[in-house]
DSSP file (Angstrom, degrees, kcal/mol; ACC not computed):
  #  RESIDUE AA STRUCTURE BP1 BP2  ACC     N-H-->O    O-->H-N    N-H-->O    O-->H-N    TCO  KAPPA ALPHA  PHI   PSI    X-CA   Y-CA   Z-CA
    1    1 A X    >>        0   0    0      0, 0.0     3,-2.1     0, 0.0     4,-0.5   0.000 360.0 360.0 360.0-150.6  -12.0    9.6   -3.1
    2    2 A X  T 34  -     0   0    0      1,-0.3    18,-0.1     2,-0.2    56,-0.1   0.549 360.0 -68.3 -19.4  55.0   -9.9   12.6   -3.2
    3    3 A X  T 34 S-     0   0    0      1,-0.2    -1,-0.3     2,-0.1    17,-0.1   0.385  85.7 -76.2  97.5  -3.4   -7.5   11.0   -5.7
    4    4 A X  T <4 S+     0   0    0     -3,-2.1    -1,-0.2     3,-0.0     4,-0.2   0.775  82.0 149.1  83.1  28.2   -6.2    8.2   -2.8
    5    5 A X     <  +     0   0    0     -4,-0.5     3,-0.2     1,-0.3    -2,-0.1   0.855  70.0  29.2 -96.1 -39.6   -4.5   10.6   -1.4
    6    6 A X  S >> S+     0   0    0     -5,-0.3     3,-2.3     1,-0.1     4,-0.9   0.643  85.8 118.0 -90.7  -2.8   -4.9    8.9    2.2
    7    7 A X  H 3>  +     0   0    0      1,-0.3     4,-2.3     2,-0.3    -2,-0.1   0.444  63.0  65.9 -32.5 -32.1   -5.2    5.3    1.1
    8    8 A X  H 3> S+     0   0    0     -3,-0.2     4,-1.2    -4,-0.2    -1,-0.3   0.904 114.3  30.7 -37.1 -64.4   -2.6    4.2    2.6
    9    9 A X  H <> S+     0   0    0     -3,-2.3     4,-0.8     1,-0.2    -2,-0.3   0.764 113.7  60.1 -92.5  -3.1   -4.4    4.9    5.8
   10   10 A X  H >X>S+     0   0    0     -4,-0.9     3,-1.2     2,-0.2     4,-1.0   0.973  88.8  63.5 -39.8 -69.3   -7.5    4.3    4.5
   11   11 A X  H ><5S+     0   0    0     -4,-2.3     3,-2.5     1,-0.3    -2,-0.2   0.942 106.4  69.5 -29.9 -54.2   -6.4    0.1    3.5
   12   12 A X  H 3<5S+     0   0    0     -4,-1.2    -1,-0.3     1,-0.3    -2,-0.2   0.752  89.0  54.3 -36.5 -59.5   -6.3    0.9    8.0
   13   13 A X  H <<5S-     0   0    0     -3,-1.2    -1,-0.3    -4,-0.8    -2,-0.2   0.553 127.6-100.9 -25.6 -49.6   -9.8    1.3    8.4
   14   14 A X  T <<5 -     0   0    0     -3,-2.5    -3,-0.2    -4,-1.0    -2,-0.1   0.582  57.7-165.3 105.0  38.4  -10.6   -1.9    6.8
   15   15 A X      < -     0   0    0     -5,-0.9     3,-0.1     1,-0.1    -4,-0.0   0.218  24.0-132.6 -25.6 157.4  -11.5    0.2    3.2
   16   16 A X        -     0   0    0      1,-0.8     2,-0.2    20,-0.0    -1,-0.1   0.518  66.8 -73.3 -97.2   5.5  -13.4   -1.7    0.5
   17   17 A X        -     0   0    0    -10,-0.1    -1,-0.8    15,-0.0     2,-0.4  -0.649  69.8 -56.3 128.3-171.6  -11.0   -0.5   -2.1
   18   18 A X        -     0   0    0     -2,-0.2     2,-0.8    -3,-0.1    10,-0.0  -0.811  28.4-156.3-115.5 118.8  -10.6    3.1   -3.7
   19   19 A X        +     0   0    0     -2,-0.4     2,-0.3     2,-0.0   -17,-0.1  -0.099  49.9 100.9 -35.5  14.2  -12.8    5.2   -5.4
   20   20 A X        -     0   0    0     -2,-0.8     2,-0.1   -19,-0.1    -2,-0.1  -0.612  70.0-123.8-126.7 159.2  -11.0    7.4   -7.4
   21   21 A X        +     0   0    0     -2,-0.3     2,-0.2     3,-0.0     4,-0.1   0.051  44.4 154.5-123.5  67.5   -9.8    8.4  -10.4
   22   22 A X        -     0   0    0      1,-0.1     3,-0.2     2,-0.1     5,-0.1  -0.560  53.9-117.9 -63.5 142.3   -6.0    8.6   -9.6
   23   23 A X  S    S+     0   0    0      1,-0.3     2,-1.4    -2,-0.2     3,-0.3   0.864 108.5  67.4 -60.5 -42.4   -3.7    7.9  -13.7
   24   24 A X    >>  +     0   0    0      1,-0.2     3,-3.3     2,-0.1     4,-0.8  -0.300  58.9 154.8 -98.0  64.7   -2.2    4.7  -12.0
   25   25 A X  H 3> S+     0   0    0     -2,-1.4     4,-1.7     1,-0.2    -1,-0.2   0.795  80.7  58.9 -52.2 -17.5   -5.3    2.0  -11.3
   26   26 A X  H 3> S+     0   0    0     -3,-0.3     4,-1.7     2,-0.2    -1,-0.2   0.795 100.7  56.1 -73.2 -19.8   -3.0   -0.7  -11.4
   27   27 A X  H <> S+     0   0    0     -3,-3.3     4,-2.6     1,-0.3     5,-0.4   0.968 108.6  47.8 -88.2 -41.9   -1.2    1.2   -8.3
   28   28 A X  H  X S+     0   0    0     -4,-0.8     4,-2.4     1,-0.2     3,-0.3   0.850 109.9  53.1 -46.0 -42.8   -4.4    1.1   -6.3
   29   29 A X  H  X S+     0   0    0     -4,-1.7     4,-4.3     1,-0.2    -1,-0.2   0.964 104.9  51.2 -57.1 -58.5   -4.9   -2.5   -7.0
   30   30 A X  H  X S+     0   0    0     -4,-1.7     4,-2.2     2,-0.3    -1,-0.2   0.715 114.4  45.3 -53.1 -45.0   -1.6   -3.5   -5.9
   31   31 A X  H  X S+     0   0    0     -4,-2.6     4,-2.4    -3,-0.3     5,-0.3   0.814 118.4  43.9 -87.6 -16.2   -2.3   -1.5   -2.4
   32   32 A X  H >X S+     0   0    0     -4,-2.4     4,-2.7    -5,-0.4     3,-2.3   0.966 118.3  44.8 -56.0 -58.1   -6.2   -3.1   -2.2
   33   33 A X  H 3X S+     0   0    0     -4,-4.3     4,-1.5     1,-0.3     3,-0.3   0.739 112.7  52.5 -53.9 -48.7   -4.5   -6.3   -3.1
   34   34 A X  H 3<>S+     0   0    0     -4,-2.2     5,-1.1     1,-0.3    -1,-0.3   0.610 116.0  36.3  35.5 -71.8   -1.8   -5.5   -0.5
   35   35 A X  H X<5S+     0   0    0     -4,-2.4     3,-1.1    -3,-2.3    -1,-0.3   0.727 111.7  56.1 -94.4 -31.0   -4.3   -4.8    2.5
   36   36 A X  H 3<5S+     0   0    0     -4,-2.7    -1,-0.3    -5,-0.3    -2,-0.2   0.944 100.6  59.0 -76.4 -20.5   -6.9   -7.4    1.8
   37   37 A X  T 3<5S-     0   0    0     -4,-1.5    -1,-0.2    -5,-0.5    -2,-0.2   0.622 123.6-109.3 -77.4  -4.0   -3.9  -10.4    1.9
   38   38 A X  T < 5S+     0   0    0     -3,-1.1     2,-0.9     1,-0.2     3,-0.3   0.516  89.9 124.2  91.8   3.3   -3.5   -8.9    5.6
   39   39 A X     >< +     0   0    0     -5,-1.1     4,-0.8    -6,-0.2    -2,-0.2  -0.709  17.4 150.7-105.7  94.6   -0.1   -7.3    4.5
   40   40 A X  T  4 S+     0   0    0     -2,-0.9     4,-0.4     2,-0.2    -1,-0.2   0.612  73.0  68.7 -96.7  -6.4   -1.0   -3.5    5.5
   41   41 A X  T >> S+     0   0    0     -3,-0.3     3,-1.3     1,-0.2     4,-0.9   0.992 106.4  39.8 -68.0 -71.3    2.8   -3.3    6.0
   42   42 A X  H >> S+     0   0    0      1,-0.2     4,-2.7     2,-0.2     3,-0.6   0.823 113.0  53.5 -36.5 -46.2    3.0   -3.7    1.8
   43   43 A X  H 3X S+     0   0    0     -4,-0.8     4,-0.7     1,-0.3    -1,-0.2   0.456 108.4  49.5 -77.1  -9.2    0.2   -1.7    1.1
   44   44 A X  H <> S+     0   0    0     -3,-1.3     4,-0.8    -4,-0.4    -1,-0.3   0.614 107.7  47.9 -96.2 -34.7    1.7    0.8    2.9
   45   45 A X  H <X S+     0   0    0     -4,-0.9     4,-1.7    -3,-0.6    -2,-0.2   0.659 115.2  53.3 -93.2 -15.6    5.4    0.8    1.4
   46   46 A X  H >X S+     0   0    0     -4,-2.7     4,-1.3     1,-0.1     3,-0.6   0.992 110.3  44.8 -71.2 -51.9    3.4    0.8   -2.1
   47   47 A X  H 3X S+     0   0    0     -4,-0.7     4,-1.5     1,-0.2    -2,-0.2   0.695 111.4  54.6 -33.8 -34.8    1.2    4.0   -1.0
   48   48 A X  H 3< S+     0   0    0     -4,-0.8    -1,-0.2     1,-0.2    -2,-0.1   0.923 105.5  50.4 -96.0 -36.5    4.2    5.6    0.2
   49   49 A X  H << S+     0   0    0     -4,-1.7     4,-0.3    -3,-0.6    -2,-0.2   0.940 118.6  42.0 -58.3 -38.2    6.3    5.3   -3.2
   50   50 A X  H  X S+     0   0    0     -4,-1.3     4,-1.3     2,-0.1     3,-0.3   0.664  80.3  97.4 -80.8 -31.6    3.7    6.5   -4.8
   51   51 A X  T >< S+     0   0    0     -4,-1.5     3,-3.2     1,-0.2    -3,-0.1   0.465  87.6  61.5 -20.4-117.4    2.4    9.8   -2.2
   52   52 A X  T 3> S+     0   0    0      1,-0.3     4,-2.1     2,-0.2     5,-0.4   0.213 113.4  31.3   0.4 -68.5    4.7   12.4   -4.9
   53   53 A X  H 3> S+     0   0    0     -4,-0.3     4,-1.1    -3,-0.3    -1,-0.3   0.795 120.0  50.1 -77.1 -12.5    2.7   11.6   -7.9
   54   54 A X  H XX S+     0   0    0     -3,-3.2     3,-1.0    -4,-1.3     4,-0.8   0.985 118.6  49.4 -88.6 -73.7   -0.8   11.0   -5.9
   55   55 A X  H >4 S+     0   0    0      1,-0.3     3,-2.9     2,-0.2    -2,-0.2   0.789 113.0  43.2  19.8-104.6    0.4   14.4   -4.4
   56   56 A X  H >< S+     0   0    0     -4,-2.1     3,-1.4     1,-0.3    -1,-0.3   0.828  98.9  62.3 -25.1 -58.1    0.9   15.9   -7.4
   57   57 A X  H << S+     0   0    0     -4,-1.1     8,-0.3    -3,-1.0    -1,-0.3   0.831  88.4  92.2 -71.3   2.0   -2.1   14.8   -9.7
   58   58 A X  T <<  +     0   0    0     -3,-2.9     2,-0.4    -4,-0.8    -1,-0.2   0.219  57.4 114.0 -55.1  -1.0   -4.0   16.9   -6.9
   59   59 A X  S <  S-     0   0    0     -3,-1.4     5,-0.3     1,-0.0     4,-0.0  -0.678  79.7 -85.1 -91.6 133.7   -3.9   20.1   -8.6
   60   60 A X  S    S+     0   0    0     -2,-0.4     4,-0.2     3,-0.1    -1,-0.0   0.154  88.9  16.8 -25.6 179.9   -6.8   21.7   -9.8
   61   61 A X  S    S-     0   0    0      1,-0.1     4,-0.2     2,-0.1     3,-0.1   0.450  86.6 -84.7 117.3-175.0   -8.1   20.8  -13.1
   62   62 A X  S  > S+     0   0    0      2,-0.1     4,-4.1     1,-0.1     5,-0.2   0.557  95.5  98.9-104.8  -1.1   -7.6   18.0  -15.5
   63   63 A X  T  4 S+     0   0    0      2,-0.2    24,-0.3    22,-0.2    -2,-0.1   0.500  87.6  47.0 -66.9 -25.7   -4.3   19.3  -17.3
   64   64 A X  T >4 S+     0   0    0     -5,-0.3     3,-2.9    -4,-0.2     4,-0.3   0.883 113.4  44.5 -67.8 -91.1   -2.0   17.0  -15.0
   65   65 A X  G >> S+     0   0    0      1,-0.3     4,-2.9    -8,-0.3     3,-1.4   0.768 112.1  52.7 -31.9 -56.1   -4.1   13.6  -15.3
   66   66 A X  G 3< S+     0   0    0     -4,-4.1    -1,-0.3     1,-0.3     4,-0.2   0.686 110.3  52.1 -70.0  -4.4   -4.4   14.1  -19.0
   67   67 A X  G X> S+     0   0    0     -3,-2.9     4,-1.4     2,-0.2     3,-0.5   0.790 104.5  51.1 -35.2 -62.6   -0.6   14.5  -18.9
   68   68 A X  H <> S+     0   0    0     -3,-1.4     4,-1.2    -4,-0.3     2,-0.8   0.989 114.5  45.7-121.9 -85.8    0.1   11.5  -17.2
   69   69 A X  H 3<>S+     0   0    0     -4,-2.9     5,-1.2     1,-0.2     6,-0.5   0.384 107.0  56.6 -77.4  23.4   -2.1    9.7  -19.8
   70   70 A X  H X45S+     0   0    0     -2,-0.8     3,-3.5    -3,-0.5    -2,-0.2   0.712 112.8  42.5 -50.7 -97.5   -0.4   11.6  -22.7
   71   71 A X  H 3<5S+     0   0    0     -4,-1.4    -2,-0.2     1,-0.3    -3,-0.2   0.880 110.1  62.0 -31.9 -48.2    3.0   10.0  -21.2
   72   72 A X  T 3<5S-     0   0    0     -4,-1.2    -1,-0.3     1,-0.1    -3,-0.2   0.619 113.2-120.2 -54.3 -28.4    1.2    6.7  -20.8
   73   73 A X  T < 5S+     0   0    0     -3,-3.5    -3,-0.2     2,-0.3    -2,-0.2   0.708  82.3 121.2  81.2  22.0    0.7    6.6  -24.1
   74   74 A X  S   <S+     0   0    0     -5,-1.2     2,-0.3    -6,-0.2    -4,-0.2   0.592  79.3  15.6 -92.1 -11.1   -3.2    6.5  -23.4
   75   75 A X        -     0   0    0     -6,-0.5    -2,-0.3    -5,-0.1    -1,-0.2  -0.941  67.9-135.8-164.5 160.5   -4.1    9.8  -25.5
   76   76 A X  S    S+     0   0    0     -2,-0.3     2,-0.6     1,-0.2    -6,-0.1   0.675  89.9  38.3 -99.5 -35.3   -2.1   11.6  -28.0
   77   77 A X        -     0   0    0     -8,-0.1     2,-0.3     2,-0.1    -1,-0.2  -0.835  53.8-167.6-115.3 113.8   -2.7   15.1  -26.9
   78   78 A X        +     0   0    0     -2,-0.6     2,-0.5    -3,-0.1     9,-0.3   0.021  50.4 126.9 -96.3  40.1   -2.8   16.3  -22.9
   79   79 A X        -     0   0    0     -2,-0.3     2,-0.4     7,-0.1     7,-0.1  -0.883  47.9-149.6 -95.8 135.6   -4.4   20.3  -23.9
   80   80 A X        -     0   0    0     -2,-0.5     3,-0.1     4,-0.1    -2,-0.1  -0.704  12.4-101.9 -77.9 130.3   -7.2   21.0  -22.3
   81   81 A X    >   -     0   0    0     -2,-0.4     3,-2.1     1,-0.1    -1,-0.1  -0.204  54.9 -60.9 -87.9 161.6  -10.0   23.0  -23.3
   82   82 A X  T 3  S+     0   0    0      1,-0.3    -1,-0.1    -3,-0.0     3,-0.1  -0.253 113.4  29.3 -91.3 164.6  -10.5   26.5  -22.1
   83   83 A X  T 3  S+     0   0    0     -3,-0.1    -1,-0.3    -2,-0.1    -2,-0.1  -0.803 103.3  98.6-128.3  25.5  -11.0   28.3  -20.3
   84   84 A X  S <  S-     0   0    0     -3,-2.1     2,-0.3     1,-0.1    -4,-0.1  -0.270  76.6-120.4 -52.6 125.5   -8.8   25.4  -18.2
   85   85 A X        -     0   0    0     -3,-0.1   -22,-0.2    -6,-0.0    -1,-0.1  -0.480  28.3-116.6 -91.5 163.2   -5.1   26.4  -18.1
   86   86 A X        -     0   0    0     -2,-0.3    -7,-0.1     1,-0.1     2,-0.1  -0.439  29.2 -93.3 -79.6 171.9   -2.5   24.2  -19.7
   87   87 A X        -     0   0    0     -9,-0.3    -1,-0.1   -24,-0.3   -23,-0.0  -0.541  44.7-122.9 -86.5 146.8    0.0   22.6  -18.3
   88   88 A X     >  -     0   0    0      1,-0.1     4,-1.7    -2,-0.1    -1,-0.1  -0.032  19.9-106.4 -85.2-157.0    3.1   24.4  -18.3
   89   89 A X  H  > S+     0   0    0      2,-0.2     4,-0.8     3,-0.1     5,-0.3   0.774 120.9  35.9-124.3 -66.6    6.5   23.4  -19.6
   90   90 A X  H  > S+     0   0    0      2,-0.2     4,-0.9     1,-0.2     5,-0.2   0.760 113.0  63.5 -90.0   1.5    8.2   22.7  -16.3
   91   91 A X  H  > S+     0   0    0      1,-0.2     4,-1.9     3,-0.1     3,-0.3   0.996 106.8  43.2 -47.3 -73.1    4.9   21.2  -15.0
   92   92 A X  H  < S+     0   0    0     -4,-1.7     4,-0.5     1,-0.2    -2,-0.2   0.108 115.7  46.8 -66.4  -2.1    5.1   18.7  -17.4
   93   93 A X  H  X S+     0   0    0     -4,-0.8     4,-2.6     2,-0.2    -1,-0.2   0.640 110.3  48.7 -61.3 -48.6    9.0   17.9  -17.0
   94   94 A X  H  X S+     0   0    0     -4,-0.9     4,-1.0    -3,-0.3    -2,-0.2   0.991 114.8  58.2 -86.6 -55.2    9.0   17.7  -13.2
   95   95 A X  H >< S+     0   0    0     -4,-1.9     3,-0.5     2,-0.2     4,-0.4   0.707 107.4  40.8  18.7 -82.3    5.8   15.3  -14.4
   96   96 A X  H >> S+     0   0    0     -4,-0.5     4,-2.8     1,-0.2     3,-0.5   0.791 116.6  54.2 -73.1 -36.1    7.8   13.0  -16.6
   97   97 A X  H 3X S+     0   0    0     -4,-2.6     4,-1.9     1,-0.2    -2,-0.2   0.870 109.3  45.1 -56.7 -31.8   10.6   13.0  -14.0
   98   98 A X  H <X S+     0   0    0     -4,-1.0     4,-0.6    -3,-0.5    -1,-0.2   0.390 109.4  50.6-138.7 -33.8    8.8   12.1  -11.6
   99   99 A X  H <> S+     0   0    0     -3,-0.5     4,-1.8    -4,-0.4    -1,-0.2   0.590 114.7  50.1 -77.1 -59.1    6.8    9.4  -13.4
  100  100 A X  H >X S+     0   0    0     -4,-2.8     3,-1.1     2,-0.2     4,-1.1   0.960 101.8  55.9 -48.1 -91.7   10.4    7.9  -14.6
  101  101 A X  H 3X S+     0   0    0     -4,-1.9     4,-0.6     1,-0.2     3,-0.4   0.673 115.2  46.2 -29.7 -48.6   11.9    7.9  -11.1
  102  102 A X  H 3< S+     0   0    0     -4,-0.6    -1,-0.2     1,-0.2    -2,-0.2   0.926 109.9  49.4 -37.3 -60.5    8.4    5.5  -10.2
  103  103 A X  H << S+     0   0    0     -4,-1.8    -1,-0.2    -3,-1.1    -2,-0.2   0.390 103.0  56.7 -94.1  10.1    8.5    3.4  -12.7
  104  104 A X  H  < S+     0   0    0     -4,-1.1    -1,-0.2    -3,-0.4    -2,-0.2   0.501 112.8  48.5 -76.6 -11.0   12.3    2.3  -12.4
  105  105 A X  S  < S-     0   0    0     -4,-0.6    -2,-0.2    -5,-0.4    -1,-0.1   0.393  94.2-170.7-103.7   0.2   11.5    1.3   -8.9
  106  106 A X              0   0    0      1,-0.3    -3,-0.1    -3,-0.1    -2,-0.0   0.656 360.0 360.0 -18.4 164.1    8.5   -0.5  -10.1
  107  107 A X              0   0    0     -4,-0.0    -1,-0.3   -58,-0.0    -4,-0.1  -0.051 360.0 360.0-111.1 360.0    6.0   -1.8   -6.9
């Protein structure tokens, strides 16, 4: 739950994987796959590239996630219906930056 936003120390615990519905499943996989192979060391340097955007999609509402699949190419439109506010301008910049800078560093 809340978006993986401890997972990292969760994988510690001896988690059964993650619950959540963070934009990047694939990044969750990576840190299950990570922790179950006994490499919490990995699973840990993936969680940590990733904190900022797991961070980030933490903000009320759904107007970030649907953002991030908007950018993904997963949906064609990220507005949200009201009375939900929209994402703003430099929301959705610092967003895409932010989202670039990840995925040139790829996990």
């Amino acid at each position: 739950g809340l978006g993986a936003l401890y997972g990292g120390f969760d994988v510690e615990q001896g988690t059964d994987g993650f619950m959540t519905g963070f934009a990047f499943p694939e990044v969750l996989m990576a840190i299950d796959g990570a922790a179950r192979a006994g490499n919490v060391e990995r699973a840990h340097a993936i969680y940590a590239q990733f904190l900022p955007l797991l961070v980030f999609e933490q903000q009320p509402g759904v107007g970030i996630r649907k953002e991030v699949y908007r950018l993904r190419g997963l949906i064609e439109c990220g507005r949200v219906r009201r009375p939900a506010p929209q994402v703003s301008t430099v929301a959705a910049a610092a967003l895409a930056a932010q989202i670039e800078r990840l995925l040139y560093d790829p996990f």
